[in-house]
N, CA and C atoms of all chains as a GROMACS GRO file, in nm:
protein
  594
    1UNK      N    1   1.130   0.339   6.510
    1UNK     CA    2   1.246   0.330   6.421
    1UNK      C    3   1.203   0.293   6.279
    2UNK      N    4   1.063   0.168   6.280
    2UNK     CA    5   1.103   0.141   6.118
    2UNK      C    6   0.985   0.290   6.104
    3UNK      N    7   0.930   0.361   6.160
    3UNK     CA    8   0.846   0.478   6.082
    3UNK      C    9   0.941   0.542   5.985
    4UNK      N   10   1.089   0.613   6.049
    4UNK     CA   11   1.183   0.667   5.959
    4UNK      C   12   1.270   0.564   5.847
    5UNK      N   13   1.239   0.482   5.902
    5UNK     CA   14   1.305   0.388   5.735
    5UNK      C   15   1.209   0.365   5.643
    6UNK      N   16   1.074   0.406   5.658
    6UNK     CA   17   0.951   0.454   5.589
    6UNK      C   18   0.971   0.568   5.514
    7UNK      N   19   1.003   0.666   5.585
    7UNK     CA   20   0.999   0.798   5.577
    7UNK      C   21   1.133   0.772   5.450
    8UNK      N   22   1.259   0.736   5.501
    8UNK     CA   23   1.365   0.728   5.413
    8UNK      C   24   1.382   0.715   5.288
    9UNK      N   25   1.237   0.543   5.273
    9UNK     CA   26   1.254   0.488   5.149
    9UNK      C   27   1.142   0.594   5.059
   10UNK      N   28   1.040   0.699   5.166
   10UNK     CA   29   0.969   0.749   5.095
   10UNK      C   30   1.044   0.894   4.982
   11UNK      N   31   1.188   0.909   5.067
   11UNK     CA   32   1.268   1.047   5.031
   11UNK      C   33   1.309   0.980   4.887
   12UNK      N   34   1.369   0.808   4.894
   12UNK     CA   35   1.460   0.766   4.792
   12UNK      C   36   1.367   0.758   4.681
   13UNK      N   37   1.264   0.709   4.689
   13UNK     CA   38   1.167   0.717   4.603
   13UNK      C   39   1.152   0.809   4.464
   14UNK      N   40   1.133   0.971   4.619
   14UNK     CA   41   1.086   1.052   4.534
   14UNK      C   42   1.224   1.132   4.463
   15UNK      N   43   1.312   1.122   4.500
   15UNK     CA   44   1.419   1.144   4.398
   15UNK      C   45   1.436   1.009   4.298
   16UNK      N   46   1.417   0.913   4.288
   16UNK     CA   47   1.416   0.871   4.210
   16UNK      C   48   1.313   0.909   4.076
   17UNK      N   49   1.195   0.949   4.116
   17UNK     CA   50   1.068   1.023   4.053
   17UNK      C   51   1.149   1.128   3.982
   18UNK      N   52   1.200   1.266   4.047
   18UNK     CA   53   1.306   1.269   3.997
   18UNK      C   54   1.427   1.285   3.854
   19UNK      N   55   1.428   1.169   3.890
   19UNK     CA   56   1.539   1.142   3.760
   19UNK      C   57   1.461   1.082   3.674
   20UNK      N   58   1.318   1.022   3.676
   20UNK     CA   59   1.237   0.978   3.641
   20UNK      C   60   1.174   1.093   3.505
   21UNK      N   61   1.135   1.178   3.548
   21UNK     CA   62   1.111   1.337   3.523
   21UNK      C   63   1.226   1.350   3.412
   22UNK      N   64   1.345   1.387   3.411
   22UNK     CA   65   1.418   1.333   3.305
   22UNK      C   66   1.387   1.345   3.190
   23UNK      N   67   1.370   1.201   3.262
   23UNK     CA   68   1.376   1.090   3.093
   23UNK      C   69   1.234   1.163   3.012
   24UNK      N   70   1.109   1.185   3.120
   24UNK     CA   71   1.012   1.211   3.049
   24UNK      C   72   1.023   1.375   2.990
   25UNK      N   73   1.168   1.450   3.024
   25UNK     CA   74   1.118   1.586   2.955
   25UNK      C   75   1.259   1.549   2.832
   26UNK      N   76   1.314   1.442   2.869
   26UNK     CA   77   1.429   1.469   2.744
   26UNK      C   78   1.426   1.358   2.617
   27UNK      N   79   1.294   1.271   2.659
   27UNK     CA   80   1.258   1.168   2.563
   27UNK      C   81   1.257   1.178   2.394
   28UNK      N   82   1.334   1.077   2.326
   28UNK     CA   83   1.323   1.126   2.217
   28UNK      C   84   1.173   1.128   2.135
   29UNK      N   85   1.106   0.980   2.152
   29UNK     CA   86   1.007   0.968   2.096
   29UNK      C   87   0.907   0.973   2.194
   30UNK      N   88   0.761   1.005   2.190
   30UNK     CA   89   0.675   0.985   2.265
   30UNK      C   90   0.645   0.895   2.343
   31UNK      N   91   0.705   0.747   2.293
   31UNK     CA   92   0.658   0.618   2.408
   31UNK      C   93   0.779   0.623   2.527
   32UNK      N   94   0.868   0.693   2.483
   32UNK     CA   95   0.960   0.690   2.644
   32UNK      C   96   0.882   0.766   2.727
   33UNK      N   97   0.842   0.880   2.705
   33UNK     CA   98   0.751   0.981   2.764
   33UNK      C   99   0.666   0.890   2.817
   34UNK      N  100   0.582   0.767   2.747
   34UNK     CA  101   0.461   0.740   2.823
   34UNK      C  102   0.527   0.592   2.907
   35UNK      N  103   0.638   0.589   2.884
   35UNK     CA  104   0.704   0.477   2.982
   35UNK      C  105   0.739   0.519   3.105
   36UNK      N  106   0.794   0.680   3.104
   36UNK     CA  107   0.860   0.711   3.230
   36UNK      C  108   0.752   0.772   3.303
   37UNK      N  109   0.618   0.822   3.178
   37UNK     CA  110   0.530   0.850   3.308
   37UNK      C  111   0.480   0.746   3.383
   38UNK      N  112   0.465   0.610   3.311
   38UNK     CA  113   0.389   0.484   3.363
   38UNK      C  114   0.450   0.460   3.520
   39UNK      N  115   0.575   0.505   3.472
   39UNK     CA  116   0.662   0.424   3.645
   39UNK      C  117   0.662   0.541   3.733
   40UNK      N  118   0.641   0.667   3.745
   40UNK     CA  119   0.577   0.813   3.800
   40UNK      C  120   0.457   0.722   3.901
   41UNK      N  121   0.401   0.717   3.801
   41UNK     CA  122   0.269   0.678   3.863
   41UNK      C  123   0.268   0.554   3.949
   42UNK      N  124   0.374   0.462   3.951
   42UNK     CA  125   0.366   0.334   4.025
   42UNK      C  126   0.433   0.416   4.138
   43UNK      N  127   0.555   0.454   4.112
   43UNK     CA  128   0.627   0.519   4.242
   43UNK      C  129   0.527   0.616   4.335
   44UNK      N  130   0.443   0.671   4.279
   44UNK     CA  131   0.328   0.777   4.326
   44UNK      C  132   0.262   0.646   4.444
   45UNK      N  133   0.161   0.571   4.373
   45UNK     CA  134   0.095   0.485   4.398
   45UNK      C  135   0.162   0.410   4.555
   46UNK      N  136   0.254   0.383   4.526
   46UNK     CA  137   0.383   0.326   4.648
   46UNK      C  138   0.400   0.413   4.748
   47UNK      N  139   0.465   0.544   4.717
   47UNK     CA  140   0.478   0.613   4.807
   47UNK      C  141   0.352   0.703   4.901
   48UNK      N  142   0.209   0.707   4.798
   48UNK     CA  143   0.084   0.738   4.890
   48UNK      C  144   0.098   0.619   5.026
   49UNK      N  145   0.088   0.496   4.943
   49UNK     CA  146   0.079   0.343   5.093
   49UNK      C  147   0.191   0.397   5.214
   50UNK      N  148   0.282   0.410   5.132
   50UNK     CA  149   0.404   0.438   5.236
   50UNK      C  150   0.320   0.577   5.345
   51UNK      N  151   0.284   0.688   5.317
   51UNK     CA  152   0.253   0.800   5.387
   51UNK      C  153   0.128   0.776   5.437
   52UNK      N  154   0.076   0.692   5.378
   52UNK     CA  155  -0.067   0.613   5.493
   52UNK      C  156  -0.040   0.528   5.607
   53UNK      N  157   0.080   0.432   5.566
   53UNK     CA  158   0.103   0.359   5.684
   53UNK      C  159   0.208   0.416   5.792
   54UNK      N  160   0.291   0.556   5.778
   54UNK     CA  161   0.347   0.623   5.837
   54UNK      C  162   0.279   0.718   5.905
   55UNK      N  163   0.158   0.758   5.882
   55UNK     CA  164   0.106   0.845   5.939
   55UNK      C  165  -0.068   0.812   6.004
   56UNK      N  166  -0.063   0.656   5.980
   56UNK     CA  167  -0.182   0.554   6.048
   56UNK      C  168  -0.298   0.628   5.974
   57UNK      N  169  -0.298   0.655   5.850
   57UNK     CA  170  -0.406   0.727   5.755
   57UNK      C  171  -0.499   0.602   5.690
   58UNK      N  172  -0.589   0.504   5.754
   58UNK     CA  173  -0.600   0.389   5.645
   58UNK      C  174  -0.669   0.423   5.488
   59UNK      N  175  -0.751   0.556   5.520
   59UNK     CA  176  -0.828   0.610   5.395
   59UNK      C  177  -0.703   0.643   5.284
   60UNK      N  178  -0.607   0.662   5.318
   60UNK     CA  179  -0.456   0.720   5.183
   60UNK      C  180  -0.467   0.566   5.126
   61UNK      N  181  -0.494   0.421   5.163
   61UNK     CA  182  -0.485   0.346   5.026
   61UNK      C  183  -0.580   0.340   4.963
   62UNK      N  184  -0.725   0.383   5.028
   62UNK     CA  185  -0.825   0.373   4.849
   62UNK      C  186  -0.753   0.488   4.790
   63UNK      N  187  -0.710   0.604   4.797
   63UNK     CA  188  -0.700   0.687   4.758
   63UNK      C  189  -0.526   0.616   4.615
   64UNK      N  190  -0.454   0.553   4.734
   64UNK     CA  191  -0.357   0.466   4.609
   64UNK      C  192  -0.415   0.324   4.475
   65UNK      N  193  -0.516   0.312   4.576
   65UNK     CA  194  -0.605   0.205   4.461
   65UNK      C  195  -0.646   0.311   4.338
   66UNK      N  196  -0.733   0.383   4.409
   66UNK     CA  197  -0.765   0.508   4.273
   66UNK      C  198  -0.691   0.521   4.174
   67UNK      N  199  -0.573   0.561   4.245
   67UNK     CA  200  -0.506   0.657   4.150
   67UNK      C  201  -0.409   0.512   4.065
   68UNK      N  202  -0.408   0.429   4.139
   68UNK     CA  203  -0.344   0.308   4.025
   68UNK      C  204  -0.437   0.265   3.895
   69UNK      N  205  -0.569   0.278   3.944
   69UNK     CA  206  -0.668   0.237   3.815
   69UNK      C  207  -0.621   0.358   3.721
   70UNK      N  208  -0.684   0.507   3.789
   70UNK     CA  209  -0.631   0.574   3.692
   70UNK      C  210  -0.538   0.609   3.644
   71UNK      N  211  -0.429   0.599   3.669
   71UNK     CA  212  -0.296   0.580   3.606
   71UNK      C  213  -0.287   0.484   3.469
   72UNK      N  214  -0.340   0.364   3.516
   72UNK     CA  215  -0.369   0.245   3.410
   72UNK      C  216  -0.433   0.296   3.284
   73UNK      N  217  -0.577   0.355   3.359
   73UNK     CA  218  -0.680   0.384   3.220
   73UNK      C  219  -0.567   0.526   3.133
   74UNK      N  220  -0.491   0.604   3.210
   74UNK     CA  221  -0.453   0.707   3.094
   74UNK      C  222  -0.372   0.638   3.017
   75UNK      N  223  -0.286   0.538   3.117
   75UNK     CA  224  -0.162   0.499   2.986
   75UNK      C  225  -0.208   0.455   2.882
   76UNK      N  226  -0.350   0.354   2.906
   76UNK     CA  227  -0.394   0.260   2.777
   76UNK      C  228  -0.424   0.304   2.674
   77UNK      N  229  -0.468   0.470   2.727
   77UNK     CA  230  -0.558   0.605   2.643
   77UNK      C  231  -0.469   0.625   2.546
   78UNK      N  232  -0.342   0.679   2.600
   78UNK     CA  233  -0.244   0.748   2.543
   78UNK      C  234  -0.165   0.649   2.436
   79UNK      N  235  -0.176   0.523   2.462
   79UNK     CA  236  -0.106   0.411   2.428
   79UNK      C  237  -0.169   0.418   2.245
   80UNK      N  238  -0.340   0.392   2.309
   80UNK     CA  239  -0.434   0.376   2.213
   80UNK      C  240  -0.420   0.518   2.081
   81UNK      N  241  -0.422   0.618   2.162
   81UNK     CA  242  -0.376   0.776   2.063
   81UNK      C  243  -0.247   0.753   2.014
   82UNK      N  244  -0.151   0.694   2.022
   82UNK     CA  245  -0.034   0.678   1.960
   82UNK      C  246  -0.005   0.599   1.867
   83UNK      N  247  -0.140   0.481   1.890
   83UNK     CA  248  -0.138   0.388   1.767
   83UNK      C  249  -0.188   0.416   1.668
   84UNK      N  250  -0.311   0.476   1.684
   84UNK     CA  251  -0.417   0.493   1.602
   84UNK      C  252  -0.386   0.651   1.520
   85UNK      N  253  -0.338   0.733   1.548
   85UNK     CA  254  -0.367   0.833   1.598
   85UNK      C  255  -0.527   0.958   1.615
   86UNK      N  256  -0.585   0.862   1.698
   86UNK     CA  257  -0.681   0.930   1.703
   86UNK      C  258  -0.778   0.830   1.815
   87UNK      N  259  -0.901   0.915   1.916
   87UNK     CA  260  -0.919   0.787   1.980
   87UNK      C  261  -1.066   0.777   1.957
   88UNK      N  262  -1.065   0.636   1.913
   88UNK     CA  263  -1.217   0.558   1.816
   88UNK      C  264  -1.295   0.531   1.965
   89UNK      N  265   0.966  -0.819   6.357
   89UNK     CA  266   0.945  -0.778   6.262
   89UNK      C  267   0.996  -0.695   6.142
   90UNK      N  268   1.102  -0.570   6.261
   90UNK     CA  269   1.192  -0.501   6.153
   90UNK      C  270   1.286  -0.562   6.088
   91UNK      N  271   1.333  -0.731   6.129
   91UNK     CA  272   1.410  -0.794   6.111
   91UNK      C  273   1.333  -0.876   5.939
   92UNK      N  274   1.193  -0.847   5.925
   92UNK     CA  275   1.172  -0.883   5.794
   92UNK      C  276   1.150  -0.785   5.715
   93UNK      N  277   1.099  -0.690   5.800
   93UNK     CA  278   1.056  -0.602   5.705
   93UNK      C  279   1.148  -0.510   5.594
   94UNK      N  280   1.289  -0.500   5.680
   94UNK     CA  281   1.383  -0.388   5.648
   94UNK      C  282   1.429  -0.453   5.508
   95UNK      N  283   1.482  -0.579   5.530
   95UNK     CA  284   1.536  -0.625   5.356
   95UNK      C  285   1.478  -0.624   5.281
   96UNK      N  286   1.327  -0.658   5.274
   96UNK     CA  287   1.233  -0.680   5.184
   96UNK      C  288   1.165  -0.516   5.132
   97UNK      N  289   1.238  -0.413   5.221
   97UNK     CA  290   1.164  -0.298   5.157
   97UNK      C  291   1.339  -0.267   5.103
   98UNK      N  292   1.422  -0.328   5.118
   98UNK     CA  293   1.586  -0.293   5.078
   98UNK      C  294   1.573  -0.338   4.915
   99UNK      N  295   1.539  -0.459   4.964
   99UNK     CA  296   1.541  -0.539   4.818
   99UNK      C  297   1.446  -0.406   4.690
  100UNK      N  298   1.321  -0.414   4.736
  100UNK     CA  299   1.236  -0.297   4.710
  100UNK      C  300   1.310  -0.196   4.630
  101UNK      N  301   1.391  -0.130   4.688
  101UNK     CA  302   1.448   0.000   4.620
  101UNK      C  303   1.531  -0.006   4.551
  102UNK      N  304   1.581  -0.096   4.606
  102UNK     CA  305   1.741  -0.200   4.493
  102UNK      C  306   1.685  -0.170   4.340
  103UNK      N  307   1.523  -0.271   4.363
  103UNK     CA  308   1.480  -0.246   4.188
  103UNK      C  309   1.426  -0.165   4.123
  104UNK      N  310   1.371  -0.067   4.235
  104UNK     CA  311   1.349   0.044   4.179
  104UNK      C  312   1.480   0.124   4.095
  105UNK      N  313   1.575   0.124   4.178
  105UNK     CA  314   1.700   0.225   4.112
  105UNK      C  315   1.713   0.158   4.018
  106UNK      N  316   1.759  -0.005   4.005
  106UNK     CA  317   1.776   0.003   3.881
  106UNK      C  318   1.708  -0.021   3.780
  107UNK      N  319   1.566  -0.041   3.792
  107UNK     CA  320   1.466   0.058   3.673
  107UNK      C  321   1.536   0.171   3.658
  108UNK      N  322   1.533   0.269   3.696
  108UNK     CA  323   1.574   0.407   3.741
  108UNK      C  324   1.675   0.424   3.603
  109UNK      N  325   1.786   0.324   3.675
  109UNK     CA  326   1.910   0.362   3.634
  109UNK      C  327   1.914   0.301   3.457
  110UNK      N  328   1.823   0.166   3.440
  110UNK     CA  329   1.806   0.161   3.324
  110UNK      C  330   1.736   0.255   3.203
  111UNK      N  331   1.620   0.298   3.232
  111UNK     CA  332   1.542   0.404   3.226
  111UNK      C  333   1.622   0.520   3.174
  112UNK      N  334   1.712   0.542   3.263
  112UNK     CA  335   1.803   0.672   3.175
  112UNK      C  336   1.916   0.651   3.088
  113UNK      N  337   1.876   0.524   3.109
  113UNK     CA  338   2.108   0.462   3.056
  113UNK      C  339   2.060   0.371   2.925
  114UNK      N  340   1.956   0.311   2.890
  114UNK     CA  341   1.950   0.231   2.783
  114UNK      C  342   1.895   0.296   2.649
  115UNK      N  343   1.986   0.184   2.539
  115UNK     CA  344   1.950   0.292   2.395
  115UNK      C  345   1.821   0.321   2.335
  116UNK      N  346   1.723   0.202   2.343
  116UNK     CA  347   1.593   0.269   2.303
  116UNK      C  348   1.490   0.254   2.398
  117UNK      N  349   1.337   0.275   2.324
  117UNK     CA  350   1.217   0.293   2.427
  117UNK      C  351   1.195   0.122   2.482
  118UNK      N  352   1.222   0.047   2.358
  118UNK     CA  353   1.175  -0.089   2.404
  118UNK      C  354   1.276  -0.136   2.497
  119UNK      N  355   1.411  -0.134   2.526
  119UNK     CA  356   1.476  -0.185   2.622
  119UNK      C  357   1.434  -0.054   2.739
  120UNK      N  358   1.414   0.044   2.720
  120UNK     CA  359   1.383   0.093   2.833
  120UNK      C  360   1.252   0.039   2.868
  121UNK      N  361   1.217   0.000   2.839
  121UNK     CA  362   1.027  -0.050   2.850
  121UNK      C  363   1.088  -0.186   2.930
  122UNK      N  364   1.193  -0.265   2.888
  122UNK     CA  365   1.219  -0.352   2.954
  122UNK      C  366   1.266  -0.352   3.099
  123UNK      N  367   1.363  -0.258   3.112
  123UNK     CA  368   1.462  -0.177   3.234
  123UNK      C  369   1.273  -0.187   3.400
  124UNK      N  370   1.170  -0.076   3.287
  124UNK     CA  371   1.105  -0.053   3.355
  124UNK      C  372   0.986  -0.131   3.413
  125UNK      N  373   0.972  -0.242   3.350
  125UNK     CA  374   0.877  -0.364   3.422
  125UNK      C  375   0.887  -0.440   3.522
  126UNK      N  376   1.040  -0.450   3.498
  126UNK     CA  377   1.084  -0.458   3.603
  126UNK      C  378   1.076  -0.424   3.773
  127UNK      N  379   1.085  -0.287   3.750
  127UNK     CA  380   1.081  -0.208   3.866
  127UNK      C  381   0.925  -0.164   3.936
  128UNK      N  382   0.846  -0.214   3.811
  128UNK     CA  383   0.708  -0.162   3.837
  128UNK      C  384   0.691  -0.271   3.896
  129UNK      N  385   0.710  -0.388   3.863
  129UNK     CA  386   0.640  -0.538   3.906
  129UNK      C  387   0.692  -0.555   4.040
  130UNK      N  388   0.867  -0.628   4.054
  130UNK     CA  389   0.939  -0.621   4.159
  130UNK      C  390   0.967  -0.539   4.284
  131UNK      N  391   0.970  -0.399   4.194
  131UNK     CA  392   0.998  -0.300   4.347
  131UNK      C  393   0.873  -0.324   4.399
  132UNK      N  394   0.785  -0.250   4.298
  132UNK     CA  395   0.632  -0.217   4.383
  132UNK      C  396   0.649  -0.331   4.473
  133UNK      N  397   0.605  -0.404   4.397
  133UNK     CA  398   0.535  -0.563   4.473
  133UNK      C  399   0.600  -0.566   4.585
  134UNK      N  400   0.764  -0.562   4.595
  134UNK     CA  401   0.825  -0.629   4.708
  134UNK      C  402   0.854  -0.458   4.818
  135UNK      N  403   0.797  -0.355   4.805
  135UNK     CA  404   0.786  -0.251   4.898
  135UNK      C  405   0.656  -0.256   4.964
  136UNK      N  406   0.530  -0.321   4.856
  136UNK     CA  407   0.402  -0.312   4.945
  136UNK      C  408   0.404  -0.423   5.007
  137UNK      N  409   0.485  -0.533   4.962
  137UNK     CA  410   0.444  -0.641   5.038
  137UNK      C  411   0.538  -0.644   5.192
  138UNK      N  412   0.650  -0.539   5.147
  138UNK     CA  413   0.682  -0.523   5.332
  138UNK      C  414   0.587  -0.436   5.386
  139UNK      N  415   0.522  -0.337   5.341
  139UNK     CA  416   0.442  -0.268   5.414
  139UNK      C  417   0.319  -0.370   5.449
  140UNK      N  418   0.287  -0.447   5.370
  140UNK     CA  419   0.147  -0.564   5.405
  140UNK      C  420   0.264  -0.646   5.520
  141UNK      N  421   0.342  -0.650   5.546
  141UNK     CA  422   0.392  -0.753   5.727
  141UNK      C  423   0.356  -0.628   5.824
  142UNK      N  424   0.437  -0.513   5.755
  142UNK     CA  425   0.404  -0.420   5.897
  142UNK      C  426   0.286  -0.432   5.916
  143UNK      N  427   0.176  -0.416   5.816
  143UNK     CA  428   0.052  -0.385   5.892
  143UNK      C  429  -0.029  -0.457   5.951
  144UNK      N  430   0.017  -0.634   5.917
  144UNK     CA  431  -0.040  -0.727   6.004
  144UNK      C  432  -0.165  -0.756   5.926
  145UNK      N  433  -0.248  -0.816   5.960
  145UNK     CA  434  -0.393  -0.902   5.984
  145UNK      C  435  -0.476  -0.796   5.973
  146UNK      N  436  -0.503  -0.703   5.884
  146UNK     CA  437  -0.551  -0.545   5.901
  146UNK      C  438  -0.628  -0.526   5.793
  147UNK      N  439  -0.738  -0.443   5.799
  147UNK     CA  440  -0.800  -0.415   5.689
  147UNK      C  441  -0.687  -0.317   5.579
  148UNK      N  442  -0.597  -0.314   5.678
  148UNK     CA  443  -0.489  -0.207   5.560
  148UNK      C  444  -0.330  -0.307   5.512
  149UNK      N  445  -0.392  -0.441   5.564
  149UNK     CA  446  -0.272  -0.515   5.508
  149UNK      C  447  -0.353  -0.609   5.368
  150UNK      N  448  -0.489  -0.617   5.398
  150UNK     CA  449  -0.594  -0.663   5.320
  150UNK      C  450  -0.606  -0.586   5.169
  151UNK      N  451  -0.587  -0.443   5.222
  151UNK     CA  452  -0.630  -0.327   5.066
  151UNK      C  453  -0.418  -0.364   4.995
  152UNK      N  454  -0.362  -0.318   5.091
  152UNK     CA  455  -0.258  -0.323   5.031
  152UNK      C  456  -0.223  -0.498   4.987
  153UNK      N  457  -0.253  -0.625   4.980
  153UNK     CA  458  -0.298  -0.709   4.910
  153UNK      C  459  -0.350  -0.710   4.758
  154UNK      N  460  -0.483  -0.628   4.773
  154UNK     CA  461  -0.523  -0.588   4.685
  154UNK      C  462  -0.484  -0.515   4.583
  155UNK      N  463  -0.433  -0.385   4.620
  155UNK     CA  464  -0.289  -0.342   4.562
  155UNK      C  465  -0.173  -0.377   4.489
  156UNK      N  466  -0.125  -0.485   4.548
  156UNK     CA  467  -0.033  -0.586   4.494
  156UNK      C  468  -0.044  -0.640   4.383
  157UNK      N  469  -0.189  -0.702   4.360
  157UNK     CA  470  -0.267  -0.779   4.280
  157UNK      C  471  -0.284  -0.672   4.147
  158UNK      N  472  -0.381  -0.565   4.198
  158UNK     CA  473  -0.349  -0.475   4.087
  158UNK      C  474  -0.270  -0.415   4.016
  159UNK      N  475  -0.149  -0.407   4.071
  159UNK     CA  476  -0.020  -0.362   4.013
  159UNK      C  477   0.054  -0.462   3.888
  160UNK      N  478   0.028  -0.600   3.996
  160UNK     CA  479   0.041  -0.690   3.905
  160UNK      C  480  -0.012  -0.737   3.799
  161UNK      N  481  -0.146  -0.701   3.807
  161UNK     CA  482  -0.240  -0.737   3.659
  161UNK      C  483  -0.180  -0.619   3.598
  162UNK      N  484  -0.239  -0.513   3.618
  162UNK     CA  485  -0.216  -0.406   3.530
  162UNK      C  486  -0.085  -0.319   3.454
  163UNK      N  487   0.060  -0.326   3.523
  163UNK     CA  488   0.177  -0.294   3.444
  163UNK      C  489   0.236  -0.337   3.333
  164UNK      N  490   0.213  -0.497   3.378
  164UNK     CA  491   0.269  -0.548   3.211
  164UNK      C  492   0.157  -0.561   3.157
  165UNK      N  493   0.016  -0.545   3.176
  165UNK     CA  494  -0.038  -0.479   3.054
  165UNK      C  495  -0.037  -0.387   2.954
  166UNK      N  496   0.007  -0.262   3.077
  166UNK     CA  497   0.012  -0.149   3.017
  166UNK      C  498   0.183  -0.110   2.927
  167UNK      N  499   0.273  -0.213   2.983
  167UNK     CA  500   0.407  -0.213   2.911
  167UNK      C  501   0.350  -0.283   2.766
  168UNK      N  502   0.299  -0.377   2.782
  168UNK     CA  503   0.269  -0.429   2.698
  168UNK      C  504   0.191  -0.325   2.545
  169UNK      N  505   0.112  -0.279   2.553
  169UNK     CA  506   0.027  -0.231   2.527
  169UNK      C  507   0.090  -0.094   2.444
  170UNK      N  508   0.138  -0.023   2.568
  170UNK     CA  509   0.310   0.057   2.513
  170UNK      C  510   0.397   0.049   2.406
  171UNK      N  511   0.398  -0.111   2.421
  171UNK     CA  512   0.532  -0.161   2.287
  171UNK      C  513   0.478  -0.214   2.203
  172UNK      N  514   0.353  -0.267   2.180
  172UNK     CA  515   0.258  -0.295   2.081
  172UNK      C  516   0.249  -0.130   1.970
  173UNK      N  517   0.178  -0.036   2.039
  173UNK     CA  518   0.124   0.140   2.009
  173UNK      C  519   0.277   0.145   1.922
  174UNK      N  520   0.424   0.115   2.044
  174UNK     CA  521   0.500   0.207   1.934
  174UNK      C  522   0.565   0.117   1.846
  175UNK      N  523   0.574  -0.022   1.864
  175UNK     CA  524   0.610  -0.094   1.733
  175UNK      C  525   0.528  -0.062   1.642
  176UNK      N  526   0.370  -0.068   1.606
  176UNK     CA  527   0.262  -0.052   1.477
  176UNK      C  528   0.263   0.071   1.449
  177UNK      N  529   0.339   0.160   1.586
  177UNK     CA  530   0.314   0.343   1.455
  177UNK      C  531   0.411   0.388   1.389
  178UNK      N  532   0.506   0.286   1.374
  178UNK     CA  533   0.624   0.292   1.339
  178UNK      C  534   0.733   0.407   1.348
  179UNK      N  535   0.696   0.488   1.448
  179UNK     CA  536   0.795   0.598   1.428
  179UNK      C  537   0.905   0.551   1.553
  180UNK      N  538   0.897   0.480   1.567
  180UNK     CA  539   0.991   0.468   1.674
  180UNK      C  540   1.074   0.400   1.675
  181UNK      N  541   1.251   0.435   1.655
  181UNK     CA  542   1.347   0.352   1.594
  181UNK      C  543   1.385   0.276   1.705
  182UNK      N  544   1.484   0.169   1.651
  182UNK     CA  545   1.551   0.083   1.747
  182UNK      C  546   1.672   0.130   1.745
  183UNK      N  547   1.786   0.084   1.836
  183UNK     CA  548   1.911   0.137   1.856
  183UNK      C  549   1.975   0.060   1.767
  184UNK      N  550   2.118   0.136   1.762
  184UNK     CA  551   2.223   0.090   1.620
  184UNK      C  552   2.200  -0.050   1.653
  185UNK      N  553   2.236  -0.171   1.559
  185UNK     CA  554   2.274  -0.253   1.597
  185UNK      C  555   2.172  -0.392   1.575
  186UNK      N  556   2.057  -0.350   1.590
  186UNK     CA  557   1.977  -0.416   1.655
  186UNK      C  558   1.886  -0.468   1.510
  187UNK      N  559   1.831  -0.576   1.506
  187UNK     CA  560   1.792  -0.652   1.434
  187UNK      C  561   1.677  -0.727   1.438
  188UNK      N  562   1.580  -0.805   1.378
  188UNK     CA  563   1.462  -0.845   1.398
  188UNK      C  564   1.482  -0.981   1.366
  189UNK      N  565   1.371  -1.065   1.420
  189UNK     CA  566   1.374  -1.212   1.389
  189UNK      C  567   1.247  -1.252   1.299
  190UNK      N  568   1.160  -1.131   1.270
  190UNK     CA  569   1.008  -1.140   1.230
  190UNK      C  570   1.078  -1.121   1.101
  191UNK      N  571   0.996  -1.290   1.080
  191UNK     CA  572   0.964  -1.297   0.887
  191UNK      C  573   0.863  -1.309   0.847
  192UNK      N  574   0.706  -1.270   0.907
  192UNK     CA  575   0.606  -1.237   0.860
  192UNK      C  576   0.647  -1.106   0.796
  193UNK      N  577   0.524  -1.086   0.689
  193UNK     CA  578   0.518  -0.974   0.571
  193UNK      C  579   0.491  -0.892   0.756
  194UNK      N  580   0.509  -0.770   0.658
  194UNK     CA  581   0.541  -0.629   0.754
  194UNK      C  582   0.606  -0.613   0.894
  195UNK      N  583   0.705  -0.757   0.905
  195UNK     CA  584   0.769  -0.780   1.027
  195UNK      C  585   0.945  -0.745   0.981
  196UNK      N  586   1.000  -0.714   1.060
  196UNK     CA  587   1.150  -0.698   1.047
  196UNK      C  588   1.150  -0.585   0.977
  197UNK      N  589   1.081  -0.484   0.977
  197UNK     CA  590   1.072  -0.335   0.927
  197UNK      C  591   1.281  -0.258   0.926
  198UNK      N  592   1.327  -0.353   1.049
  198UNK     CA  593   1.442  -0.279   1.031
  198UNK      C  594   1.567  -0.258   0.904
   0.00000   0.00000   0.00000
């Protein structure tokens, strides 16, 4: 039983991703863009754990550790190109 | 166990939506930046940390630990970091209304 309330919160998620998507194609300025991708990537990150522990995969969380570092290092990238504009 | 696990992944999505719902509904990037730390810190945290009961005493309740930890160092950095980039490049307005408290030179731009 709780596998499908796994499965559930993994559906609510990804529509939330979603509406998420949105914001990042109707953003006015560039930092909403790199806000709504930031939370893309957490919901990503979440919902890999979720489909590892639903499907007894233990290798799917390095694979969510990964992708959380790299998620991190682009935003800081992009963060850094927006300030500067240019990256030193 | 489902008896802990279920609220704590309820609570979970609760803050996700309303990141979500802030995210699309608030007037600028910085209150949306706010809407969304929220949801990065709270949901995450409190969805992996029901998935860390399901999995018990486990090398996969151990990584997702770890997980936790990283999410938590690293979002409000990167919010951070976010609203630093678009306050100093200045192209990025604030909503009607809204006003500054900075009386250092090149503060209160509004």
């Amino acid at each position: 039983m709780l596998d499908k309330i796994l499965i559930a919160t993994a559906v609510v998620l990804t529509m939330a991703t979603f509406l998420c998507l949105f914001r990042a194609a109707a953003g006015p300025t560039a930092s909403d863009r790199v806000v709504s991708i930031n939370v893309i990537g957490t919901k990503t990150v979440v919902i890999i754990a979720l489909v590892s522990l639903v499907f007894h995969q233990e290798f799917f969380l390095d694979v969510a550790l990964v992708y959380a570092l790299i998620s991190f290092v682009a935003t800081i990238g992009v963060a850094k190109y927006m300030e500067k504009g240019a990256l030193e | 166990m489902a008896v802990l696990v279920i609220p704590v992944l309820a609570a979970g999505i609760f803050f996700f939506l309303i990141g979500v719902i802030g995210l699309l509904r608030l007037p600028d990037a910085y209150s949306r930046m706010h809407a969304t730390t929220k949801c990065d810190t709270l949901g995450a945290g409190l969805i992996l940390f029901a998935l860390m009961l399901y999995a018990g005493f486990t090398p996969a309740g151990f990584k997702l630990l770890l997980l936790i930890v990283f999410i938590w160092l690293t979002n409000p950095t990167a919010a951070h970091v976010i609203a630093r980039a678009a306050y100093r490049s200045n192209d990025v307005p604030f909503c009607e209304g809204s006003f500054s408290l900075d009386r250092t030179e090149g503060g209160g731009r509004q």
